[in-house]
NUPA-697965 format. One line per 10 residues: number of its first residue (from 1); their letters; for each residue x, y, z of N, C-alpha, C, CB. Coordinates in Angstrom, 3 decimals. Glycine has a CB too. Example, Ala and Ser with C-alpha at 12.3 -4.5 7.8 and 13.67 -1.06 7.14 Angstrom:
<sites>
1> AS> 13.190:-5.690:7.800:12.300:-4.500:7.800:13.200:-3.300:7.800:11.308:-4.473:9.046  12.850:-2.250:7.080:13.670:-1.060:7.140:12.900:0.030:7.870:14.084:-0.598:5.725
</sites>
This chain:
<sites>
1> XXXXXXXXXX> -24.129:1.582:-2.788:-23.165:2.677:-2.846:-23.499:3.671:-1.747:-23.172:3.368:-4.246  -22.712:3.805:-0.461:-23.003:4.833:0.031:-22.904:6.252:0.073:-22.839:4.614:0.587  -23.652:7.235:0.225:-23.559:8.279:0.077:-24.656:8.979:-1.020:-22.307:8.339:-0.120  -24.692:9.566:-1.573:-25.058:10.412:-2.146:-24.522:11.165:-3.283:-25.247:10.906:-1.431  -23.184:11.594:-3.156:-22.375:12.859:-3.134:-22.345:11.941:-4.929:-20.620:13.227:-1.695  -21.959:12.910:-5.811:-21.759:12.498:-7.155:-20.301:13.122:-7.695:-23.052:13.006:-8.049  -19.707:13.858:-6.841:-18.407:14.348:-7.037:-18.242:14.623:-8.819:-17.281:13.148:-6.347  -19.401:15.436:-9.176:-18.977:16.389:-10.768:-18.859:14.680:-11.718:-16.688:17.729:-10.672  -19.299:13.426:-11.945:-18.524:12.940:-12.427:-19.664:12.060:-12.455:-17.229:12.807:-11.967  -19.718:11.247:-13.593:-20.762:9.921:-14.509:-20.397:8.916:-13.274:-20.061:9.155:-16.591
11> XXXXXXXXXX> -21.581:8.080:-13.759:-21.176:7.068:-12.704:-19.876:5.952:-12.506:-22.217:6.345:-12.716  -20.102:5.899:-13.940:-18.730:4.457:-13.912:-17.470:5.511:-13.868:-18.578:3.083:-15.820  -17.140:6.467:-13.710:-16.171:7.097:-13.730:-15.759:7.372:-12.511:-16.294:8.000:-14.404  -17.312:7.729:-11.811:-17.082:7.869:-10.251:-16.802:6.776:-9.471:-18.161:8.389:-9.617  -16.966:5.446:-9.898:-16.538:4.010:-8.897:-15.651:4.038:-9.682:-17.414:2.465:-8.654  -15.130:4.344:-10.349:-13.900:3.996:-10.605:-12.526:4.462:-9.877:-13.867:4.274:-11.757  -12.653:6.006:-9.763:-11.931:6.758:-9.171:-12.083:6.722:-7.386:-12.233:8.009:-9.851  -13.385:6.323:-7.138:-13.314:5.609:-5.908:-12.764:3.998:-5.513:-14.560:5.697:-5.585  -12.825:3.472:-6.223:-12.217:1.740:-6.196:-10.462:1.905:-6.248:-12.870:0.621:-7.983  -10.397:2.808:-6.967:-8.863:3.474:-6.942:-8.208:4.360:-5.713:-8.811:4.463:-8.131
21> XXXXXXXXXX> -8.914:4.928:-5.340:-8.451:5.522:-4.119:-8.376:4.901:-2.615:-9.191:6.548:-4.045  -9.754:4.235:-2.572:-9.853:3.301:-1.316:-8.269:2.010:-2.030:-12.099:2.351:-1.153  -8.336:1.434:-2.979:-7.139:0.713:-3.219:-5.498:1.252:-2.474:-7.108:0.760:-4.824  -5.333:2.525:-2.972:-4.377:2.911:-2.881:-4.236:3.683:-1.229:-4.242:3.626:-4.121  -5.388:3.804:-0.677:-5.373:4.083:1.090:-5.514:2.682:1.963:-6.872:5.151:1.612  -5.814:1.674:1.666:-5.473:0.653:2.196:-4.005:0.095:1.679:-6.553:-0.182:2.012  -3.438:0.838:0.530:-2.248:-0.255:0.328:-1.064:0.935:0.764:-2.075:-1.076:-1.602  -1.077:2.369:0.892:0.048:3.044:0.979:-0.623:3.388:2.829:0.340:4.489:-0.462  -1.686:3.513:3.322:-2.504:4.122:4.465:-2.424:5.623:4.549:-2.042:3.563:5.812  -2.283:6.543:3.702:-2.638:7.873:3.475:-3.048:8.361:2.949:-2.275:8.419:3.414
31> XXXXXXXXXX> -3.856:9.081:2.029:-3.803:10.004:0.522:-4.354:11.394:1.041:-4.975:9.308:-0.953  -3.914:12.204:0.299:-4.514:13.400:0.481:-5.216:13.627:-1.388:-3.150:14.684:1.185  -6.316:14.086:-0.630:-7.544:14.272:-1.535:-8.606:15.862:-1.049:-8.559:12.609:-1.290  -9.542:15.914:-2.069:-11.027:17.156:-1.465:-11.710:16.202:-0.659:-12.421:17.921:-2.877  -12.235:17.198:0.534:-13.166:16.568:1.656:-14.160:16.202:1.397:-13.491:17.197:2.600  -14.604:16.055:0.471:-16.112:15.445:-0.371:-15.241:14.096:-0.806:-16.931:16.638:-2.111  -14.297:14.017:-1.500:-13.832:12.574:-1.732:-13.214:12.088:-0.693:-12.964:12.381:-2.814  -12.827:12.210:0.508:-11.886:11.562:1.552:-13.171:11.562:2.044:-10.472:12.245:2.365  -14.735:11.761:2.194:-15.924:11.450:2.913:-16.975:10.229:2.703:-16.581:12.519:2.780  -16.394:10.228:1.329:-16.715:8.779:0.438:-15.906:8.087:0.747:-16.715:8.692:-1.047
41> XXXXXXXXXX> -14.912:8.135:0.404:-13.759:7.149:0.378:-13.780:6.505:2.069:-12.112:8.072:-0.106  -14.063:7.122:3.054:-13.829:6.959:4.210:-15.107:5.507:4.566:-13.949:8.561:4.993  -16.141:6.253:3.798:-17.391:4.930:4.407:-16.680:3.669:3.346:-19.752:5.382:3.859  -16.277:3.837:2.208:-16.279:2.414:1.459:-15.169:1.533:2.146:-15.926:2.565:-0.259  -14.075:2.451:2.620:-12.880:2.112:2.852:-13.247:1.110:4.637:-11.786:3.755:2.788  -14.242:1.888:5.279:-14.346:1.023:6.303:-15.643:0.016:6.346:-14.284:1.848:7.454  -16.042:0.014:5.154:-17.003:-0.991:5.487:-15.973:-2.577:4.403:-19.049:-0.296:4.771  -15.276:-1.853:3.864:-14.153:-2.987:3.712:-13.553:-3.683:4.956:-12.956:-2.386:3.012  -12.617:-2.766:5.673:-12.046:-3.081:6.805:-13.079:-4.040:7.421:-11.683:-1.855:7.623  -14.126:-3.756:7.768:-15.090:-4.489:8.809:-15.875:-6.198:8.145:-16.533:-3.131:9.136
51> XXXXXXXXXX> -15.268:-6.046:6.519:-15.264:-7.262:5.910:-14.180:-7.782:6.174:-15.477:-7.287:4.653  -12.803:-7.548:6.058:-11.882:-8.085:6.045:-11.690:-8.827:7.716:-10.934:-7.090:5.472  -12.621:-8.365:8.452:-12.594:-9.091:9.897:-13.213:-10.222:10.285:-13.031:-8.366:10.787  -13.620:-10.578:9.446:-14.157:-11.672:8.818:-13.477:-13.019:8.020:-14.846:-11.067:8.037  -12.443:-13.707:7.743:-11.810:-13.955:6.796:-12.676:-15.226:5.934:-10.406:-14.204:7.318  -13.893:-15.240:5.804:-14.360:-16.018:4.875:-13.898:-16.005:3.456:-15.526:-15.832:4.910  -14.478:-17.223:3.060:-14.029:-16.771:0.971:-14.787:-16.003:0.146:-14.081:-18.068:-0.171  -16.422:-16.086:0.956:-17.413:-14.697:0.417:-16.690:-13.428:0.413:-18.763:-14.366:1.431  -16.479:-13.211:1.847:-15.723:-11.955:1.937:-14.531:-11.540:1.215:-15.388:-11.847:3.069  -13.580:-12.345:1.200:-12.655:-12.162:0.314:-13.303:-12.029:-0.934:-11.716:-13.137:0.346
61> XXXXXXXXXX> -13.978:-12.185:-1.828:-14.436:-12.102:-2.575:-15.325:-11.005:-2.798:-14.682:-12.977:-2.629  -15.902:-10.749:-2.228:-16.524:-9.464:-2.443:-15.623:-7.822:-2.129:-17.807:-9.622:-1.465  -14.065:-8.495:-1.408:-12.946:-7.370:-1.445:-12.505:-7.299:-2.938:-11.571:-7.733:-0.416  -12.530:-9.000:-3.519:-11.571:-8.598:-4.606:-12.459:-8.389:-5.749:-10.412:-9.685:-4.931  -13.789:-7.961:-5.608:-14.347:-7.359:-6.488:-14.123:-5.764:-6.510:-15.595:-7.758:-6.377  -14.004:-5.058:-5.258:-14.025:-3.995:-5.289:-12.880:-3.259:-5.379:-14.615:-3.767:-4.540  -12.008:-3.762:-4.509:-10.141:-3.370:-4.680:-9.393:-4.192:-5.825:-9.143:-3.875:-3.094  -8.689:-3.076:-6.637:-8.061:-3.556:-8.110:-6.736:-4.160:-7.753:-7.803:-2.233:-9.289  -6.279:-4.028:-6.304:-5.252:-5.276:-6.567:-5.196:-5.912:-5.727:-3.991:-5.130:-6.833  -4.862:-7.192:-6.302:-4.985:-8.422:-5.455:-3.731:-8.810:-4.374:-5.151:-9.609:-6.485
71> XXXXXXXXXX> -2.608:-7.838:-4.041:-1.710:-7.723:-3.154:-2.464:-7.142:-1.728:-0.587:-6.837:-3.777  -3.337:-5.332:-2.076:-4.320:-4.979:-1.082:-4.926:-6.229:-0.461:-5.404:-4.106:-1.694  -5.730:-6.711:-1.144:-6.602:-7.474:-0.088:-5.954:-8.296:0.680:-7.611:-8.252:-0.609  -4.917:-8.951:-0.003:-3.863:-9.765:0.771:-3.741:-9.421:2.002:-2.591:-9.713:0.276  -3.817:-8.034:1.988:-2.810:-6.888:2.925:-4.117:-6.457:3.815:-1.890:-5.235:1.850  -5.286:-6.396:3.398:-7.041:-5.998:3.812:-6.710:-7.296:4.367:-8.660:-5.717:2.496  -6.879:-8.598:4.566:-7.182:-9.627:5.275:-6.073:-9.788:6.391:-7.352:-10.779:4.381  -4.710:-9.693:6.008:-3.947:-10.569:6.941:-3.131:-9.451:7.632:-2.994:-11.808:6.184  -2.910:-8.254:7.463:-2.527:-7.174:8.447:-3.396:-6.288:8.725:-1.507:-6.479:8.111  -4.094:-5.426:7.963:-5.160:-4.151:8.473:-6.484:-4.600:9.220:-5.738:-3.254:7.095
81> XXXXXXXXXX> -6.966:-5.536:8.854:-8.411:-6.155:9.967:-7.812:-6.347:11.199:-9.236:-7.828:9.556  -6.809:-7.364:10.870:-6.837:-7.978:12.405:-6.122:-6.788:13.680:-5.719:-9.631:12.351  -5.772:-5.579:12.947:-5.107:-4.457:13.819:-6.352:-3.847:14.228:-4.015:-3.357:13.043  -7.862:-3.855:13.652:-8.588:-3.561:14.287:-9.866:-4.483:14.712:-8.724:-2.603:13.808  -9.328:-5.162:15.186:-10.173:-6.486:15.947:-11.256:-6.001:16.628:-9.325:-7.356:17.086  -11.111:-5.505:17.808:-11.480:-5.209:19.231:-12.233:-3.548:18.839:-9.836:-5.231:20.479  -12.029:-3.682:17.584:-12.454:-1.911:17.238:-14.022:-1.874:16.356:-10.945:-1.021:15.910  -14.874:-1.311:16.892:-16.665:-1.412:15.908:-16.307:0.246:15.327:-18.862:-1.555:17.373  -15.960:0.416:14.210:-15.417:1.149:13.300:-15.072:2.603:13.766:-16.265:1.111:12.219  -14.778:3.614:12.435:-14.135:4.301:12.941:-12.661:4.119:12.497:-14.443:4.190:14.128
91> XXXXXXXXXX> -12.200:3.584:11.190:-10.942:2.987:11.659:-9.921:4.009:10.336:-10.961:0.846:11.536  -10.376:5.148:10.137:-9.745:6.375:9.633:-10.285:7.801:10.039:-9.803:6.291:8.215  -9.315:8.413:9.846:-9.413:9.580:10.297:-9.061:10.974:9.069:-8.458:9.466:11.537  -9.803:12.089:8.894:-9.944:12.929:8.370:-9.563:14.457:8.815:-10.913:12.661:8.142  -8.343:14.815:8.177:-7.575:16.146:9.153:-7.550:16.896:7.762:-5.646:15.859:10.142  -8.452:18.273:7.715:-8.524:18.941:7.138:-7.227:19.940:7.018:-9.555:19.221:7.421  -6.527:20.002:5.508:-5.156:21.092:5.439:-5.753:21.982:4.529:-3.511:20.480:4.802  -6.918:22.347:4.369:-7.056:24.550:4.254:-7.272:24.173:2.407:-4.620:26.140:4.879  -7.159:25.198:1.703:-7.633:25.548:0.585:-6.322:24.949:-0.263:-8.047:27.160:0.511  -6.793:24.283:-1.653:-5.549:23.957:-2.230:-5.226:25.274:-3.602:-5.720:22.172:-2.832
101> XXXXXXXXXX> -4.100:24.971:-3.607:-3.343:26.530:-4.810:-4.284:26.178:-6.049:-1.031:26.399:-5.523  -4.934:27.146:-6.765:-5.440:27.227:-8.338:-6.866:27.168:-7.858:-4.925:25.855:-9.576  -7.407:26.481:-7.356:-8.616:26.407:-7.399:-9.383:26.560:-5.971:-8.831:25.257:-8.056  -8.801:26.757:-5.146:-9.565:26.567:-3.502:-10.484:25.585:-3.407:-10.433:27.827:-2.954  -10.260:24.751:-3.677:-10.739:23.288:-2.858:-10.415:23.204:-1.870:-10.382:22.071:-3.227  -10.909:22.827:-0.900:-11.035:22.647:0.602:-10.578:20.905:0.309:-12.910:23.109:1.439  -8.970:20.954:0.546:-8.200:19.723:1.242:-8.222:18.677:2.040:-7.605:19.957:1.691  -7.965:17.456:1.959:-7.884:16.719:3.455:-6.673:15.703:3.147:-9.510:15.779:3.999  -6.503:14.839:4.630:-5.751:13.885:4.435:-6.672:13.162:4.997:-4.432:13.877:4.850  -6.729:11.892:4.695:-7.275:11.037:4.729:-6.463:9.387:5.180:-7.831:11.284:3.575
111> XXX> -6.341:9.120:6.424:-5.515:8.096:6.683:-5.676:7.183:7.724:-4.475:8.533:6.802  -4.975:5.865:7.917:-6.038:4.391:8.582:-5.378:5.454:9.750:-5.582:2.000:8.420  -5.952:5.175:10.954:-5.658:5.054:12.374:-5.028:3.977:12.412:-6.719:5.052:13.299
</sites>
């Protein structure tokens, strides 16, 4: 698990809500989230990508352990890797939008390049 960060939250609660988010930024390519979770999400999300460049059946397999649907990886193997072929990572980007209403959390978007 990389990182550190425990984002307020038990563990199985916290891969959970991370396995869910990296899911849903490889399958929509945006989310806006807090910059502590778009900082996580960013390493799991590309050390996926850099599996999916790969197209073995290990690899596939160790995507469809981690991403909850099996359309994503579809979508992780046969369009999002091969767009970054020629690329040694790096393959999202993090644009901070300011304090959110109720609580001032410090914002981001979070989305593939």
């Amino acid at each position: 698990m990389p990182g550190t960060r425990k984002l307020g939250r038990a563990t199985s609660h916290r891969l959970a809500m991370l396995r869910a988010m990296v899911t849903f930024l490889l399958e929509k390519g945006r989310i806006e989230t807090t910059v502590t979770r778009a900082k996580e999400v960013r390493s799991l999300t590309e050390k996926l990508i850099t599996l999916g460049k790969e197209p073995s059946l290990h690899n596939k397999r160790l995507a469809m352990g981690f991403i909850t649907k099996e359309a994503v990886v579809k979508k992780l193997f046969d369009e999002i890797a091969p767009k970054y072929a020629d690329r040694n990572g790096g393959y999202t980007r993090i644009i901070k939008t300011g304090p959110r209403r109720g609580d001032a959390a410090e914002m981001a978007i979070i989305e593939l390049i």
